[in-house]
N, C-alpha and C positions, 0 to 999 in steps of 0.2 A: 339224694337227688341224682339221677342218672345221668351221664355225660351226654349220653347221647339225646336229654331235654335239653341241654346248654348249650352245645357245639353243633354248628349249623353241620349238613349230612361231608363227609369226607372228601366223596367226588368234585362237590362245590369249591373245597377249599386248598384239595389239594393237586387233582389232576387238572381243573383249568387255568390255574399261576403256574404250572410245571409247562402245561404245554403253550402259555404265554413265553414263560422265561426260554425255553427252549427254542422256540422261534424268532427270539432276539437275537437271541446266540448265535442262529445260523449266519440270521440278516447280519451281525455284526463281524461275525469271523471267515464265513464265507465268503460273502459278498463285499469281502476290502473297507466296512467300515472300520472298522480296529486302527487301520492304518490311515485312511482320511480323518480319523480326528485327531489323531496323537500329530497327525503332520502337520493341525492348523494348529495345535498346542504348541508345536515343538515352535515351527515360525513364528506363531505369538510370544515365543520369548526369543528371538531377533536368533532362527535357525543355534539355540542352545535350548537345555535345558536349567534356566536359569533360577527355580524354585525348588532342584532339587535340593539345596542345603540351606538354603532361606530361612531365617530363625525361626518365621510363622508356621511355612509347610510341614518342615523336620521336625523341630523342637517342641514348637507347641500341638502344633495339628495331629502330629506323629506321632514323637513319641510320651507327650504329654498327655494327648485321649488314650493310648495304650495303657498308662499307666496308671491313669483314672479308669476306665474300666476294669483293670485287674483289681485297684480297691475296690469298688463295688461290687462286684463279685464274691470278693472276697468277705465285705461286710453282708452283703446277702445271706451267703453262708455261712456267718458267725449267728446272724439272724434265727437264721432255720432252727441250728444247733441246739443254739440255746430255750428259744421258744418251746420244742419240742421235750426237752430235755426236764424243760420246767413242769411242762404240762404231764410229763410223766411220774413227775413228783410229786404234782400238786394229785393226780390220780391214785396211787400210791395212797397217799395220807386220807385219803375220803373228799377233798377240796373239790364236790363236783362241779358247784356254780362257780366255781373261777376257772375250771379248768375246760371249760364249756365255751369259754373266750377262743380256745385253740382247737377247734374243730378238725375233725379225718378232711374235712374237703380244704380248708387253709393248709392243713399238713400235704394234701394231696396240690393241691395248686402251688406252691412252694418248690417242692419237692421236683416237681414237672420241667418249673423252670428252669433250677437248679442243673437237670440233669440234659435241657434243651438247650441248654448255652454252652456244656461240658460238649457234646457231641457234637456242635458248628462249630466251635472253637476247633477241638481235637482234631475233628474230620476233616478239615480245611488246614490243619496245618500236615497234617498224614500225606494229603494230598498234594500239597504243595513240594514234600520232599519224597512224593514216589513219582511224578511226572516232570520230566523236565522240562523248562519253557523258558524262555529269554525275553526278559522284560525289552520296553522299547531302548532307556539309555543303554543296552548292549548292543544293538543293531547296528549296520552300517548304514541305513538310510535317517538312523537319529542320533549322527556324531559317535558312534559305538565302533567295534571290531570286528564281529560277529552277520555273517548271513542268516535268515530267517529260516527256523527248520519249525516246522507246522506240529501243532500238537498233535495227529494224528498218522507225523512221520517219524520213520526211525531219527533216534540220535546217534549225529556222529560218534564215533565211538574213541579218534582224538582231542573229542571237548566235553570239559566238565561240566555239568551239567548248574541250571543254573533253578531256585524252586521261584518260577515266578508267575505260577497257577494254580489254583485261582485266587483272585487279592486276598489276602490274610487280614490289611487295614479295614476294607470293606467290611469283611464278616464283623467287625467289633460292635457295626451298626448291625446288620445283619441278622446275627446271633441274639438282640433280643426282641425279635419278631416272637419268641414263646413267649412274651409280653400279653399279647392279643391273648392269646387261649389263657392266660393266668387272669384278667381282666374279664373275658368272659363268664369264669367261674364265681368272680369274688364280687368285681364291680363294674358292670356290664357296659355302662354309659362312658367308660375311658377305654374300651375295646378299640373303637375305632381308632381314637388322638392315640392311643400306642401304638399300634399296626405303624400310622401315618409317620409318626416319630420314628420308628425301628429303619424305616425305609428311607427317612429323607437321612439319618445319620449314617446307613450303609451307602448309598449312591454319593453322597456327599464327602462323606471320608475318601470314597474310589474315586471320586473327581479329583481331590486333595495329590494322590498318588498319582493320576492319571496327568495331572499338571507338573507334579517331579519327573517324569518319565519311569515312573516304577510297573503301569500295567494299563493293560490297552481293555477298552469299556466290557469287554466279553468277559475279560477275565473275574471283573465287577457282577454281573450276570451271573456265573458259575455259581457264585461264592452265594449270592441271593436264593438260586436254586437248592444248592444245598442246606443250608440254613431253615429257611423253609419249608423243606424235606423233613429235618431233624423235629423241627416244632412240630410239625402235624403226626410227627412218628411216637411223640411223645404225648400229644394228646388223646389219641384216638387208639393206641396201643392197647389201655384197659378193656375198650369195648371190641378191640379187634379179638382179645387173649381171650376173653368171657364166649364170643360167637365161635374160636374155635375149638373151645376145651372140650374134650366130651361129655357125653351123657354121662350122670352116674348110674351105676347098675346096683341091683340089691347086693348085701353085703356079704349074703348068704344063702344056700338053697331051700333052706325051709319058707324065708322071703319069698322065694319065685313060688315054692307050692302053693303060699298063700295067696299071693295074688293071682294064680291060676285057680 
């Protein structure tokens, strides 16, 4: 079955949430939302940031989803390994009908996700220590030290730089928006409740940080945009690779005579 029966046309899926998420970004980094909501956060815990070390926020919300997602992942991928591993043995020995359980498109759906969560994770954290930004609790206007220097301005070059773009928490929800495209493939009718899950756990986990004072909602944005950059790169990558391979030619010139 071709990807391109299964996976609605590209443009749909990926340049109008890019040019959505990109026009949040602006409205929010631009136009001073970033800063009117962290300021009704910051106020809402009585002008502190009183959640940033809160057993709930930190411990369990923080660093507790962080390291339940790294299991997961990690069993995902003991998954793959193994399943795969099997099926190549069971192929091997002649075991066709059991080995018909693990099909090229389960291997290919797997494999996708796999490599859709490496690349929002990775890329989001790359990015986070090649850009410098300063979260809200370093500010001077949210109890911090620090004057605001704009993602798209030089950094001082007497302050160390601090990686606090784009949320790294967020992506955790984020990154498995290749949910959706693995659902499409296997079991269509949970495409959607994944999509919807992928997103309410990344906005939500960035609310989480966004109520410690760790990152201002654009930063949340970024991390969604990229993320679902990586998914749709990884979905649509085969049919992109196949549309731009070339022609093949004959192998030989007695070939061209003949078909001359």
């Amino acid at each position: 079955m071709s990807l391109t029966t299964v996976f609605p046309p590209a443009k749909q899926l990926l340049l109008r949430p890019l040019l959505v998420l990109v026009t949040l970004f602006g409205l929010c980094y631009g136009l001073g939302f970033d800063f009117a909501l962290s300021t009704f956060w910051y106020q809402l815990q009585d002008q502190s940031w009183a959640l940033q070390h809160h057993w709930l926020t930190e411990d369990v919300l923080h660093r507790g989803v962080r390291n339940l997602n790294q299991l997961l992942i990690a069993g995902l991928l003991l998954h793959f390994v193994l399943r795969l591993s099997l099926h190549q043995y069971r192929r091997a020995r002649g075991l066709t009908e059991r080995a018909s359980r693990w099909t090229s498109i389960h291997q290919q759906a797997h494999g996708r996700l796999l490599l859709s969560l490496t690349l929002s994770l990775a890329g989001v954290a790359i990015i986070k220590h090649s850009l410098p930004m300063d979260c809200p609790w370093d500010l001077q206007a949210f109890g911090g030290t620090q004057s605001f220097t704009g993602l798209f301005s030089s950094w001082p070059a007497n302050r160390a730089p601090n990686a606090c773009f784009p949320a790294g928490h967020a992506s955790i929800g984020f990154a498995w928006l290749g949910l959706y495209f693995f659902c499409l493939q296997l079991y269509p009718t949970l495409a959607r409740p994944a999509l919807m899950l992928s997103l309410t756990l990344g906005f939500g986990l960035g609310l989480v940080q966004q109520l410690r004072g760790a990152h201002f909602i654009s930063h949340d944005i970024a991390s969604a945009a990229w993320c679902w950059s990586m998914a749709c790169l990884c979905a649509y990558w085969p049919a992109l690779r196949q549309r731009l391979s070339p022609v093949s030619l004959p192998t030989s010139y007695s070939q061209v005579i003949q078909n001359d």
